[in-house]
N, C-alpha and C positions, 0 to 999 in steps of 0.2 A: 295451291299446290304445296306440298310436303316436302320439304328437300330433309334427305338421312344424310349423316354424317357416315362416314366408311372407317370399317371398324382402325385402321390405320392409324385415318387422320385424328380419332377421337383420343386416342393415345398420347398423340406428339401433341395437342391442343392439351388435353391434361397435364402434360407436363410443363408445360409451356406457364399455362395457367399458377401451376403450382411452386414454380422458380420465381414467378412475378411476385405471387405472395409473398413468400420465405425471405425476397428480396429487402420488399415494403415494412416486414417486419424489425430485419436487419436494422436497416436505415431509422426507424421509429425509436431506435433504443440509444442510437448516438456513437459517437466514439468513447469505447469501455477505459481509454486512457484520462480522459477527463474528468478532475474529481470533483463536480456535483455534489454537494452537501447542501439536506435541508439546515435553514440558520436556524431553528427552533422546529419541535416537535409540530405534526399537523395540528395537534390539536390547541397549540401554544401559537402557531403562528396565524394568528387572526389581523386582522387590518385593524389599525385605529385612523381613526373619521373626526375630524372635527369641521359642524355645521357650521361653525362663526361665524359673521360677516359674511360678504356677499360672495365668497368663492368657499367653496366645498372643498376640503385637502384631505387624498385619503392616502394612506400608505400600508404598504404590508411585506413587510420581508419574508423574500423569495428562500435565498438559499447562499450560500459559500461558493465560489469558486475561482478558482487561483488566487487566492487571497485578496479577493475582493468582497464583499458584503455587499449583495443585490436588493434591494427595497422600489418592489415597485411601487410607482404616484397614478396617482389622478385627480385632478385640479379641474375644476367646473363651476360657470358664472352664468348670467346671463345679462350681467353689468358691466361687465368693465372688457376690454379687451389683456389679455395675458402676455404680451408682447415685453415690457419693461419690467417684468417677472424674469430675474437671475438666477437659479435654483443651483448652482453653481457656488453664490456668494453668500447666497441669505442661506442655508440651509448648514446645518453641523449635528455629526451623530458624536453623543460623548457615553464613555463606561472607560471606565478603571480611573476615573482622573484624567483623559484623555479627551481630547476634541481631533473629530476629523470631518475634513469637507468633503461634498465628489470629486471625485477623480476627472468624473464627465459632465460634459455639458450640456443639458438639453434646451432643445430652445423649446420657447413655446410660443403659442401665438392664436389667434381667436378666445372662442369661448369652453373648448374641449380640449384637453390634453391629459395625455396618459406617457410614458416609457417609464424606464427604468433609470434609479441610482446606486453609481456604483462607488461604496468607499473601499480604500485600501487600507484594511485591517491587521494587525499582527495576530490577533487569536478569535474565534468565535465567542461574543458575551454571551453570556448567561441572561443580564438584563442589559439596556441602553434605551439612552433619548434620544431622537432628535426635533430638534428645533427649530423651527422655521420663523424668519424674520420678513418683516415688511410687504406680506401678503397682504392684499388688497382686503380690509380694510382695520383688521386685527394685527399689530405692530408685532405679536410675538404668539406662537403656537407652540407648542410641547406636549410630545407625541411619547409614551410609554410604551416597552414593554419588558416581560410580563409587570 
């Protein structure tokens, strides 16, 4: 059996429809007061990887915002558990002559982990390092870019 819609309801379902959209799209774009800054051009902001040792550390900065510098991680073993990993302590982003640690903490824990590190920076680099100490089983990492 065929059930029609009448010509009424197909109206108020259209628009119905069409508010939900415009709604979804709204929402997708964020609040226009927050300033979002990519940290480096797409084509500049690439992750740097390094395989050494038995944990994988990848990073790649995200973007600027509120004076913070976002560099997301990912850290991957199938050796050790990543639990006594302080990414917190051992980790420092340097440019200008300057060293700064995260702001935040991430814990981590098993053999997969991923979030975000956030430093508080005074200006967006051009270039910076950071540097990661006492990752299982390579005592010092140094991460470029550009």
């Amino acid at each position: 059996m065929i059930y029609w819609i009448k010509p009424k309801y197909l109206v108020g379902l259209v628009l119905l429809l069409t508010i939900i959209f415009m709604a979804g799209c709204a929402a997708s774009h964020g609040n226009s007061d927050e300033q979002n800054e990519p940290i480096l051009p797409a084509t500049e902001r690439l992750s740097t990887k390094t395989s050494e040792g038995i944990v994988t550390v990848e990073l790649t900065p995200e973007k600027s915002e509120k004076g913070l510098l976002i560099v997301e991680y990912i850290l991957n073993t199938h050796s050790v558990d990543m639990s006594q990993i302080d990414l917190q302590s051992q980790t420092v982003l340097e440019f200008g002559g300057n060293q700064y640690t995260p702001v935040n903490k991430p814990v981590l824990s098993g053999h997969h982990n991923s979030g975000e590190l956030q430093f508080k920076i005074p200006a967006i680099p051009e270039s910076f390092t950071i540097t990661m100490r006492g990752i299982p089983d390579i005592e010092e990492r140094v991460l470029t870019w550009p």
